[in-house]
C-alpha positions, 0 to 999 in steps of 0.5 A: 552425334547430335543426337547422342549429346540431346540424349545424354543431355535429356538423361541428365536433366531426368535424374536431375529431376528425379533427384530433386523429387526424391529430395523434396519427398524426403524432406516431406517425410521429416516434416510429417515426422516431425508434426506427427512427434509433435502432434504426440507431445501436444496430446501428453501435454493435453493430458497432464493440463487436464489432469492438473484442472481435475487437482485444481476442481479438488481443491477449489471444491473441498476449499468450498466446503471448508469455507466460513462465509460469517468471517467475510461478514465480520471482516467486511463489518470491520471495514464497513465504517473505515470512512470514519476513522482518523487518518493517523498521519494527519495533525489533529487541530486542538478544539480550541483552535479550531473552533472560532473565538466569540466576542463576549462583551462584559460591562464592568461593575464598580465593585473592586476588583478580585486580585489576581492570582499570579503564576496559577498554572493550568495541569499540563502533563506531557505524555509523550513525544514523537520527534522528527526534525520537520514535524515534531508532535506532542502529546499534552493531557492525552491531546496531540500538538504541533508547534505554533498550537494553543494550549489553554492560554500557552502556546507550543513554542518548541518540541524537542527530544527533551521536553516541550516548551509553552509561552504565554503572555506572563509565564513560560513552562517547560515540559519534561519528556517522561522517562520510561523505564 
């Protein structure tokens, strides 16, 4: 009887086996299916990534053909001197300002003296104004100005929406805004 057990046993272990071979094999076979489908996808895929290169190499080179080079020359002589230009959000220093006062030392003759005229008022025409509540500027004879400026002998005072007021030693000016139409 001992005999017969180890039989069925053996049996049993051999289809067991079997079994798990076959099992292995199976999923075997699914994977190579699944890698060939996929090698297959990949080669539709290679196609159509070649064929859209080919469209590509078309456009770049009727886009070739077509091309203008003298507009690069001209738009590259438009920024070649950019160096030189004015950044427009920077204050512009009136030359005035700027430039450091020299001392003239006159000596005074005994002739009389000429009478001086009073309220002779330099032409300042105000041309513009761009308000903002920090940096207001204005524009005076075609000149740019910020608060604290000098202006002939007249100092920026304060730059409203309305006008521009100026102060010198005797005299003080308001400066309307122009109105536009």
């Amino acid at each position: 009887m001992k005999k017969g057990k180890f039989k069925i046993i053996m049996l049993l272990i051999l289809l067991l086996l079997m079994l798990s071979i076959w099992i292995i094999n199976f999923k075997i076979a699914g994977y190579k299916a699944n890698n060939l489908q996929m090698l297959e996808n990949s080669d539709s895929r290679k196609d159509e990534i070649y064929h859209i290169e080919n469209i590509v190499k078309e456009i770049l080179s009727s886009a070739e053909k077509d091309f203008d080079e003298s507009l690069i020359d001209s738009i590259f002589l438009v920024y070649k001197n950019s160096g030189e230009l004015r950044d427009p959000f920077v204050f512009v220093q009136s030359k005035k300002a700027s430039t450091p006062k020299k001392k003239v030392i006159k000596t005074k003759q005994k002739s009389r003296p000429s009478p001086k005229p009073k309220d002779i008022q330099p032409k300042l025409e105000l041309n513009g104004i761009i308000f903002d509540k920090e940096n207001s500027i204005a524009i005076i004879n075609g000149e740019v100005y910020k608060e604290g400026d000098l202006i002939k002998s007249y100092r920026v005072v304060r730059i409203t929406k309305d006008g521009v007021k100026l102060v010198s030693r005797n005299n003080q000016i308001y400066l309307k805004a122009p109105e536009f139409d």
